[in-house]
Every structure is written in structure tokens, then in C-alpha cells.
C-alpha positions as CSV (number, residue, x, y, z in Angstrom):
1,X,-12.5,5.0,-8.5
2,X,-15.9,5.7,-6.9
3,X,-15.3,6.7,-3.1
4,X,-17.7,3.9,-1.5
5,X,-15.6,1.3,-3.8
6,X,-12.5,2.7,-2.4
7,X,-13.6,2.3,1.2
8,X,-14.5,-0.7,0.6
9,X,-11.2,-2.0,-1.0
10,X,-9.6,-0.2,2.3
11,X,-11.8,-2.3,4.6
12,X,-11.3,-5.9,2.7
13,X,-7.4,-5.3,3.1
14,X,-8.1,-4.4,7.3
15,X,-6.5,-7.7,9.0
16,X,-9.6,-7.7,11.4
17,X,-12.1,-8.2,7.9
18,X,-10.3,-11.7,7.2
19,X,-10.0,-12.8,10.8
20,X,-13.8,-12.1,11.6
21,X,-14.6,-13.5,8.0
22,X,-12.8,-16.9,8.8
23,X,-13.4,-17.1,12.2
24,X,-17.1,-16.5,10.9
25,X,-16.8,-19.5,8.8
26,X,-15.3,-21.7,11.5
27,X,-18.7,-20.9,13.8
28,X,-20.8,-21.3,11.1
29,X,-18.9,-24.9,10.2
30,X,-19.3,-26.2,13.8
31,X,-23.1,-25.3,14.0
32,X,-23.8,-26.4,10.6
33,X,-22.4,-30.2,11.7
34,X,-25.3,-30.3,14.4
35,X,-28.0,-28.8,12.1
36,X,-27.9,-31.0,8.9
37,X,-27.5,-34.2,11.2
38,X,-31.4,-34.6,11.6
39,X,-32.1,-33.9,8.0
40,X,-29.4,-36.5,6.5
41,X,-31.7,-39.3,4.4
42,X,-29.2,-41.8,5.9
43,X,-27.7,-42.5,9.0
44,X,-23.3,-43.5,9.2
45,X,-22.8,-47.1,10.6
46,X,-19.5,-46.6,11.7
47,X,-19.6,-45.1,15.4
48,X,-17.3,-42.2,16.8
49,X,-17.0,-41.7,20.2
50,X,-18.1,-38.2,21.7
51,X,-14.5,-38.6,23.9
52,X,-12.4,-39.2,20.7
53,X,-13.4,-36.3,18.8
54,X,-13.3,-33.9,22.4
55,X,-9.9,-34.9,22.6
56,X,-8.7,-33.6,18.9
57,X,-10.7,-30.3,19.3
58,X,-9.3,-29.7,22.6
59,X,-5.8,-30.5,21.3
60,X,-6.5,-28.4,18.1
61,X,-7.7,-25.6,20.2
62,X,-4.7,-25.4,22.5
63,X,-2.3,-25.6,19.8
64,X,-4.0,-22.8,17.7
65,X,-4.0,-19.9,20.3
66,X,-0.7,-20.7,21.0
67,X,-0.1,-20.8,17.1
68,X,-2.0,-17.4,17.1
69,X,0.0,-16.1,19.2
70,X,3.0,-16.6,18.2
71,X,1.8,-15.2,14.6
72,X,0.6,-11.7,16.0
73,X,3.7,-11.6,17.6
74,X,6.0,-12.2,14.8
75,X,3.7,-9.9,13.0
76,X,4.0,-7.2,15.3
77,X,7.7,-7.5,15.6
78,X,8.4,-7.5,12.2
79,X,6.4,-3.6,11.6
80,X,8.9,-3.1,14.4
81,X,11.6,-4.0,12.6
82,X,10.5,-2.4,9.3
83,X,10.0,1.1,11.1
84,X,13.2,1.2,12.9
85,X,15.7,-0.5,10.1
86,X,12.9,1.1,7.0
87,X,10.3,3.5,7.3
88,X,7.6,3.9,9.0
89,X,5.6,4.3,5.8
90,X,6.1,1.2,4.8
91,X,4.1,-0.7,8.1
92,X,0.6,0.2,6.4
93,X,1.7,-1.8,3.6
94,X,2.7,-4.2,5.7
95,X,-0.3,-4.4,8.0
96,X,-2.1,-4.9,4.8
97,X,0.1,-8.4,3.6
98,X,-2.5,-11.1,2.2
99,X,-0.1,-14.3,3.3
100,X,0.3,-12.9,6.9
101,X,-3.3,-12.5,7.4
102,X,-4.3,-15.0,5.7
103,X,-2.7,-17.3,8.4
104,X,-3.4,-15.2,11.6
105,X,-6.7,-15.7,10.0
106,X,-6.8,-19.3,9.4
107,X,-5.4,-20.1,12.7
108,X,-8.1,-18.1,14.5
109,X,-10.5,-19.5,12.5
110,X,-9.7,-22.7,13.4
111,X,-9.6,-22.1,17.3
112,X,-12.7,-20.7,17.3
113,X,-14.1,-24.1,15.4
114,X,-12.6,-26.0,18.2
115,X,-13.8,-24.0,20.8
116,X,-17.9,-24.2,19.4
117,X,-17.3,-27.9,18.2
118,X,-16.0,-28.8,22.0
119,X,-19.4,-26.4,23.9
120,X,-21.5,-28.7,21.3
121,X,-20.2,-31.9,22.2
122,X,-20.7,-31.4,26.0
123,X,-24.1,-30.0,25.2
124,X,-24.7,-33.3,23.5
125,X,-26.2,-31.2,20.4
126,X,-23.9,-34.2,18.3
127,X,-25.6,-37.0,17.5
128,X,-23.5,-40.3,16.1
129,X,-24.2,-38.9,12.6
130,X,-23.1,-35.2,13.9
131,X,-20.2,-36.6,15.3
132,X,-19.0,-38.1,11.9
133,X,-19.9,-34.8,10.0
134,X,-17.5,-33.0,12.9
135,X,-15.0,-35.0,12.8
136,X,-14.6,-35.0,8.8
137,X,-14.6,-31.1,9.3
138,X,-12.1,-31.2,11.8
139,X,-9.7,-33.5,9.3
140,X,-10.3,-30.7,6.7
141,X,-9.3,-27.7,8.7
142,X,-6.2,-30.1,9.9
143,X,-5.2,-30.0,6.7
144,X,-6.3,-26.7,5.7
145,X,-4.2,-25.2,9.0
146,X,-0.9,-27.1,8.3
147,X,-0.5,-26.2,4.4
148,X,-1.2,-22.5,6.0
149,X,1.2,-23.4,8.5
150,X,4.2,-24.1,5.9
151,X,3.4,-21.4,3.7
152,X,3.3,-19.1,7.1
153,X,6.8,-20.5,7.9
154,X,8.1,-19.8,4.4
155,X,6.7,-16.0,4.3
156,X,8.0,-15.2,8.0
157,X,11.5,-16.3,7.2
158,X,11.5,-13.1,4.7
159,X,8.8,-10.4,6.3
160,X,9.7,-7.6,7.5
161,X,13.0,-7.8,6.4
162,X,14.8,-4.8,4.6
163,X,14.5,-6.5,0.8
164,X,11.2,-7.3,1.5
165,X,10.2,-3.6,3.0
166,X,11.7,-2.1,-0.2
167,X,10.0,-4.5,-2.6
168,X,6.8,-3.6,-1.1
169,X,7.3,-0.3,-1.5
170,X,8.5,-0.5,-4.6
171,X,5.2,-2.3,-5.5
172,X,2.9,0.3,-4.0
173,X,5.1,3.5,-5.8
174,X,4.7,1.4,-9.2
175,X,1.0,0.8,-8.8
176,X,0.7,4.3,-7.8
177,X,2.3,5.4,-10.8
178,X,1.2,3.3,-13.3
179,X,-2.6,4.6,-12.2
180,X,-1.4,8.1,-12.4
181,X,0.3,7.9,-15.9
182,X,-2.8,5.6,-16.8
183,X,-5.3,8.7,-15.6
184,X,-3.2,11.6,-15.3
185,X,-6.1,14.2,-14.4
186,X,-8.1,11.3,-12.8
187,X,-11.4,11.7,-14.8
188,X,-11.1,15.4,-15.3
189,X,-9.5,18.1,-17.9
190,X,-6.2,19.6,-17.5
191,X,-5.6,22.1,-14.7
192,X,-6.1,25.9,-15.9
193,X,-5.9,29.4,-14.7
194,X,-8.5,29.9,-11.8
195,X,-10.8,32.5,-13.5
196,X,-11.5,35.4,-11.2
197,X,-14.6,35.5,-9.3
198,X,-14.4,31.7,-8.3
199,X,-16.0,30.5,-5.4
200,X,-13.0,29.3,-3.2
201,X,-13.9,25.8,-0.5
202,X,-12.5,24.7,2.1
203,X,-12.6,21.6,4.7
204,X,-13.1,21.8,7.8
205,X,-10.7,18.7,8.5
206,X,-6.9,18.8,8.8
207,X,-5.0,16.3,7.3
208,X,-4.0,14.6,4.0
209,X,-6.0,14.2,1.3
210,X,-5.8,10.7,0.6
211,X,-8.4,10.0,-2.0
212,X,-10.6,12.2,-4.5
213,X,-13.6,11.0,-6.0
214,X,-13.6,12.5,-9.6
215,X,-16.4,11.2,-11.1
216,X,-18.8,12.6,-8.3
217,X,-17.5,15.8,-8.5
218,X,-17.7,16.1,-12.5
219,X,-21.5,14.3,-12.1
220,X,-22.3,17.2,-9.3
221,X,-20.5,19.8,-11.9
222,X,-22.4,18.6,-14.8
223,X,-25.5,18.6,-12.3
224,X,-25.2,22.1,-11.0
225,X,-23.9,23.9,-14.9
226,X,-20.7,24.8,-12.7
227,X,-17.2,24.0,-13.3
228,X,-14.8,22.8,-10.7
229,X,-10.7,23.6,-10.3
230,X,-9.2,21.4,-8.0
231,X,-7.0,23.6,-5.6
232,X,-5.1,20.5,-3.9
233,X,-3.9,17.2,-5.1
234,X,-3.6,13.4,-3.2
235,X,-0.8,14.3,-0.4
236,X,-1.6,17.8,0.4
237,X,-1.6,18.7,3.8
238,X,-5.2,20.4,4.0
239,X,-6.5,23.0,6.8
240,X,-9.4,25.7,7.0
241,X,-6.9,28.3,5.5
242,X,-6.0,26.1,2.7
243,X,-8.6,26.0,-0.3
244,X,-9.9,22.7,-1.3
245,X,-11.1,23.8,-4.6
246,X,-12.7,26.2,-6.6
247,X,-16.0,26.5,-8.2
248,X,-17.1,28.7,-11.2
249,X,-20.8,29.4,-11.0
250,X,-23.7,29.6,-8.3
251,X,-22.8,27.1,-5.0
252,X,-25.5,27.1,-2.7
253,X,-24.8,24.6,1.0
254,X,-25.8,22.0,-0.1
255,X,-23.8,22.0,-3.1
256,X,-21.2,23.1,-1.1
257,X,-20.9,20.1,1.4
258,X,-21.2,17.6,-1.9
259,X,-18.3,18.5,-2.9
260,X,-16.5,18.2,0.1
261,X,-17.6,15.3,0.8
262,X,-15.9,13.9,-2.3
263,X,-12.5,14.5,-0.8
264,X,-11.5,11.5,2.0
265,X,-8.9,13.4,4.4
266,X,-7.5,11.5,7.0
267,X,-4.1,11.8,9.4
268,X,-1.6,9.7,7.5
269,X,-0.7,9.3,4.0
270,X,-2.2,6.2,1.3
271,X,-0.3,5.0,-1.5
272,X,-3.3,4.4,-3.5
273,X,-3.6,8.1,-5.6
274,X,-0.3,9.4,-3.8
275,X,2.5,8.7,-6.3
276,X,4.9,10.8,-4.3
277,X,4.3,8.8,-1.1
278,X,6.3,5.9,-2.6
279,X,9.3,8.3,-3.9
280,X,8.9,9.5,-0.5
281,X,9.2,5.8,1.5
282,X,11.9,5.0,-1.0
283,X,14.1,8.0,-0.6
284,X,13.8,8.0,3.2
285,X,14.8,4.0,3.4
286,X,17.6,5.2,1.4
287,X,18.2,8.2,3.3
288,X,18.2,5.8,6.8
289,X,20.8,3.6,4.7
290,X,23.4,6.3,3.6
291,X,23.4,7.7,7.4
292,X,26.5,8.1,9.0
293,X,25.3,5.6,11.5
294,X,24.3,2.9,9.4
295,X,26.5,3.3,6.4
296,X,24.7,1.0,4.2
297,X,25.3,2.0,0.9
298,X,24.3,-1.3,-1.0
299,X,20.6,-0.8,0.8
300,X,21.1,2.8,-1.3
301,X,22.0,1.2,-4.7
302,X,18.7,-1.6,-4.0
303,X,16.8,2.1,-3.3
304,X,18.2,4.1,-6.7
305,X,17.2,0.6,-8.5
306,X,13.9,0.1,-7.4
307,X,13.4,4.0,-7.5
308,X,14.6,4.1,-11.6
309,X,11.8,0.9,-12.1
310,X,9.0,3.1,-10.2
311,X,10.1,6.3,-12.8
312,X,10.2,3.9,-15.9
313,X,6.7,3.2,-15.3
314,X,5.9,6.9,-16.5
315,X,7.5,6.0,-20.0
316,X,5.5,6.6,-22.8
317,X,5.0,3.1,-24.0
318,X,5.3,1.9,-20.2
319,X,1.8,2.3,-19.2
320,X,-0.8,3.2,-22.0
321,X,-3.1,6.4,-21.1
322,X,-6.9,5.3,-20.3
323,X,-9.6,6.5,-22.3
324,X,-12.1,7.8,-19.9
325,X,-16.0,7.3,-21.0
326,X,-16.4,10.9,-20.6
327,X,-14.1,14.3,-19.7
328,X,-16.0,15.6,-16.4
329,X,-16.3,19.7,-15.9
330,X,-13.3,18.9,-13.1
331,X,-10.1,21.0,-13.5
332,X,-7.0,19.1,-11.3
333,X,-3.5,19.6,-11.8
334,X,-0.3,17.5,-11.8
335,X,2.4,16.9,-9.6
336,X,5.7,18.4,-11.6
337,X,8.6,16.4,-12.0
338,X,10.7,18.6,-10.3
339,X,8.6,17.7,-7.4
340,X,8.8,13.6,-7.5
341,X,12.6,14.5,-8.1
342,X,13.0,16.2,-5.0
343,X,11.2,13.7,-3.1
344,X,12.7,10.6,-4.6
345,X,16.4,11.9,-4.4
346,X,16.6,14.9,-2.5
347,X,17.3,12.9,0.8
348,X,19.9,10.2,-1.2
349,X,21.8,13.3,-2.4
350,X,22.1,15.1,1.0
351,X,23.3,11.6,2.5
352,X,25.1,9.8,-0.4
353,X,27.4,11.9,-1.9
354,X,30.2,10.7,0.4
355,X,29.5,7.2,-0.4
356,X,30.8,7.1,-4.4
357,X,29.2,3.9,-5.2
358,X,26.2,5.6,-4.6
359,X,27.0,8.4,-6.6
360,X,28.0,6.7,-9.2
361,X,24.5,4.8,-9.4
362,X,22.4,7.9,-8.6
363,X,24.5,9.8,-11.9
364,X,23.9,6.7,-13.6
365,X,20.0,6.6,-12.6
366,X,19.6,10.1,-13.3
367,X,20.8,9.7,-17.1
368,X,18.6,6.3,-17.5
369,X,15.8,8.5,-16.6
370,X,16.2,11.2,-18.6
371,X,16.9,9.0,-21.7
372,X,12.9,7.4,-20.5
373,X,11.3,10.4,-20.0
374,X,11.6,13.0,-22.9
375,X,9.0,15.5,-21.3
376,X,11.3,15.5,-18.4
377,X,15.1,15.9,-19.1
378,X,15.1,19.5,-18.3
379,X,14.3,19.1,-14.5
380,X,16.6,15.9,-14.7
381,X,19.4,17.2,-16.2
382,X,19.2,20.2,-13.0
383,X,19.4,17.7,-10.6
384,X,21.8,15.7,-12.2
385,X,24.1,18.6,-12.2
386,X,23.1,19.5,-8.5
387,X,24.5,16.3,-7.5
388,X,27.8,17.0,-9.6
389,X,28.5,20.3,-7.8
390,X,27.6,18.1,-4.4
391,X,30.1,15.3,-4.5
392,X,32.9,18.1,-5.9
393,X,32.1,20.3,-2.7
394,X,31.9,17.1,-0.2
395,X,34.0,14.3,-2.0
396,X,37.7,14.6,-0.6
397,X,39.6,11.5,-2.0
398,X,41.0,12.5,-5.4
399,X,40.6,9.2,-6.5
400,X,36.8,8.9,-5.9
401,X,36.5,12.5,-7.9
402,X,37.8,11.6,-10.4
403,X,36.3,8.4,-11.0
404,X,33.0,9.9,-10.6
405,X,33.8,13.0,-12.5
406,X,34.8,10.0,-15.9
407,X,31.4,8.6,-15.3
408,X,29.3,12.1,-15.1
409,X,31.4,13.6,-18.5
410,X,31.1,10.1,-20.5
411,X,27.2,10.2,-19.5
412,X,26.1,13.7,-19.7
413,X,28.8,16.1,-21.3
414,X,29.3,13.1,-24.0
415,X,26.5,11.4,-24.0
């Protein structure tokens, strides 16, 4: 994806983008009532009194800031919620919900309507005829505001909530994965041995690399008769000592800053090209679960379920690989498995050993996944056996042991 596009996306999901859109809408609505008045070919016969129609907008105003009110503070309580009980990963996806601010939007929208349509009737700027027109508006955004209103109640009932934190999460890893086993290398070849003599680049920023623009650096490769080997992947933490990438040919500045420029670092993490930030979320809301202190253990199996659907999307016949237009001079690597191991189960086996439903699902994930992912069993099969040697250091109830050591023979000694 191109990186303007990507911003873009980014700003469309902002909450502020909808509630300026709408409340846009809602000023433009009000105005529009006094403007086409003049230019109607007929005029209404049925009469509407300026006092009448005051009297709903003020009512429709006062009701909708406290409405609004309310929402952003439901909203607000429920990121809360989802950092404390969650992670705190999971409030960008949150911030981000279409139903949520699609009705702090709407409500907004419709204050702000209220608010122009009441300075327009005391201006007089309503005629008889305007006064129709903004009433018939104002019916329609009733309407409009109390189907938002019931779908609002529905969706708040559920936000924020800890199945609803991990289904978004779960949602964002899938995406993320499907896109990565879609385009592997983005728009680029496979990663190879830096030839010596490469120009090595670095940012001047520090933070995460949260987005790469591939094609821009293959069209500036191609451009330039270089080649290009990306040193650092979505996710990596990037400072002035740490090399961006690598370039085989002549770089002059300009060149230089291009290149750059294709790489968005920012503080914080995105899902979007970060497949390991959603094994990440995932393993620590399971982590937070399996603590000592919240001893949660079914939230842990939910986490090993939704965590076994995110690694099913990297089956073969699970997502087909896209055939890119054209292979760009662009080197980038992979992320190994070992790696999305270690950050989708790392945490779960350091806290859910102890717990032997858990380990009996996470034994029982493991093999699932290994049975999906042929390329793969080899780094499964060594964490599967890390976990074995766990729970027979920390498991002290016979009983447990032994039940767990029945499962682990029948699936991996037998199986």
C-alpha cells in the first residue's frame, strides 16, 4: 500500500474525521434550509410557527450534549477498562470502532444542527417556507438519532468488555496475517546476504516502524540502477545506531532522504503490517489472565483459540499468495516462526503451566498448528517440548501430570 493511501486510511478511522464530517453535514443542513427557501418555484400553505420549531431544536439540542456526553464517557471508560482487565494494545483498536463513532458522531452532528437551526430562527433568516424545509429536517435527524441511539445501546452493552477486546484483537492479528501471507516480501524479492560494500541508512527518528512503502522504494531502486536490502522489518525498534537499510550502488542526499522517507516511524506500534503485534496483544491478555492475581484461566483457553485461528491463517490453502504486477529491486526479510512463537506463547507458558486446563489446550494448540503449517513443525515441535519440560518442573499434583503427560504422548510421541 502506497504511503499517502495508508495515511489516509489512518486519518478516515481518527474519531475526530467522522465527528467533524457529520457535524459538517448538520451545519451545512441547517444553512441549506434558509438558502433554497427563496429559490423554491412554490410556496407551502400549511403554516409553522417560528416558536414551535424553536422549541424542538432547543429540546433536541439539550438532549444531544447530554447524549454526547454520556457517549464519550462510556467511551472513555470502556479503553479504561480494556487496558486495565486487557491490554493496552488493544485501545487503538478500540479508539478506532465504526459503531462507537458513528454515534458520538451522529449525536454531535445533530447538536450542532440544533444549535445553527435555533441562531437562524432568531435571526429570522426562516421564512414560512424555511420553516417547513427545517422542520422536515429536524424529523429526519429524529429519526436518524434514535435508530443510532438503539444500535448505540446494543454495542455499549458489549464494548470494552474482555470477549469483545480479544475478538478485536483477534481481528486485527488475522488481517495482519492474512496480508503478510498474501505479500510475504511486501512487493519485493526475498531477503539475501548483504553484499559487502553496501551503503548502510539510517533514520534519524526513534521509534517503531510502523509502515514501509515498498513500491516507492523498488520505483526509486529501479530509478537510481541500485538495489535495496531492507535491514529492519514492521515492529522494529529503530534508532541512529540501528540501520534502516542498505543500498548497493551510488546514493547521493537526495537519494538518500527518498528512501527514508518511505519508512513511517512513529512511538507506538500499528497492527496494519505488524503481524507480531497481534500475537503480542493476544499473549499478553492471556498472560494478564493466567496471573496469580487474576487466575482466569478460561480468558487463557479464549486466548490459545483465537491465537490457533490467527496461525491457521498462514496455511497454505488459508490465504492464497498475491501476484504482484511486478518484483521491485527491494530485498526485505521475514519474521521467523520461532519469533511469532515466542511472542504468541512465550508469556502463556511462563504463566499457564500451573493451570493444566491451559496446558492441556496450549499442547493441544501447539500440535493443531504444527499439523497446518508444514514449513514450520520444526520450531513447533521445540516449543511444544519446552512446555513439556515446564509443567514437569512446575506441575506438583500427580494427578494433573499425568493427565497432561497422556495428552502430550497420544499427541506428539504417537501422533
Amino acid at each position: 500500500m502506497k504511503q499517502w493511501s495508508w495515511i489516509l486510511r489512518r486519518v478516515v478511522q481518527q474519531i475526530w474525521f467522522r465527528a467533524a464530517l457529520i457535524s459538517a453535514g448538520g451545519v451545512a443542513l441547517a444553512i441549506l434550509a434558509a438558502i433554497v427557501t427563496p429559490y423554491l418555484p412554490y410556496s407551502f400553505s400549511v403554516e409553522i410557527g417560528q416558536t414551535s420549531v424553536g422549541t424542538i431544536l432547543e429540546i433536541m439540542a439539550s438532549s444531544m450534549l447530554a447524549v454526547t456526553t454520556f457517549s464519550l464517557t462510556a467511551m472513555v471508560s470502556a479503553y479504561s477498562s480494556a487496558t486495565q482487565l486487557a491490554t493496552p494494545r488493544a485501545t487503538q483498536l478500540m479508539v478506532s470502532d465504526p459503531t462507537s463513532q458513528n454515534a458520538l458522531s451522529t449525536f454531535l452532528g445533530a447538536f450542532v444542527f440544533s444549535m445553527i437551526g435555533i441562531v437562524g430562527l432568531n435571526t429570522g433568516a426562516y421564512g414560512n417556507s424555511g420553516r417547513i424545509i427545517l422542520f422536515a429536517a429536524t424529523v429526519l435527524i429524529i429519526l436518524l438519532v434514535v435508530g443510532t441511539l438503539l444500535r448505540w445501546i446494543g454495542h455499549i452493552t458489549a464494548f470494552g468488555r474482555m470477549a469483545d477486546v480479544i475478538d478485536r484483537v483477534e481481528d486485527a492479528a488475522t488481517r495482519a496475517m492474512a496480508g503478510f501471507a498474501a505479500r510475504p516480501h511486501l512487493c519485493g524479492r526475498p531477503a539475501t546476504p548483504v553484499p559487502a560494500g553496501a551503503t548502510a541508512i539510517v533514520a534519524t527518528e526513534t521509534g517503531y516502524i510502523t509502515h514501509i512503502d515498498a513500491e516507492t522504494l523498488g520505483r526509486l531502486a529501479e530509478d537510481h540502477g541500485v538495489s535495496v536490502h531492507v535491514a529492519a522489518l514492521p515492529g522494529a525498534m529503530m534508532h541512529p545506531a540501528r540501520p534502516l537499510l542498505h543500498v548497493v550502488g551510488a546514493v547521493d542526499d537526495a537519494l538518500r532522504t527518498a528512501l527514508v522517507r518511505a519508512f513511517t516511524i512513529e512511538r507506538h506500534r500499528r497492527f496494519d503490517q505488524d503481524p507480531r503485534l497481534g500475537l503480542i496483544a493476544l499473549a499478553e491478555i492471556g498472560s494478564r489472565a493466567l496471573a496469580p492475581a487474576t487466575n482466569d484461566p478460561g480468558t487463557g483457553i479464549e486466548v490459545l483459540n483465537a491465537l490457533l485461528r490467527v496461525f491457521l491463517t498462514l496455511r497454505p490453502d488459508a490465504t492464497p499468495r498475491e501476484e504482484a504486477a511486478r518484483t521491485y529491486p527491494v530485498h526485505i526479510g521475514l519474521p521467523s516462526m520461532d519469533d511469532m512463537l515466542t511472542d504468541a506463547f512465550g508469556p502463556i507458558v511462563r504463566e499457564g503451566v500451573v493451570e493444566i486446563e491451559v496446558s492441556l489446550r496450549l499442547t493441544n494448540t501447539l500440535r493443531a498448528i504444527h499439523a497446518a503449517l508444514p514449513d514450520a513443525r520444526d520450531a513447533i515441535t521445540v516449543w511444544a517440548e519446552r512446555h513439556a519440560r515446564r509443567v514437569a518442573e512446575t506441575v506438583e499434583d500427580a494427578a494433573d501430570r499425568a493427565a497432561f503427560d497422556a495428552t502430550y504422548d497420544r499427541l506428539w510421541r504417537q501422533g
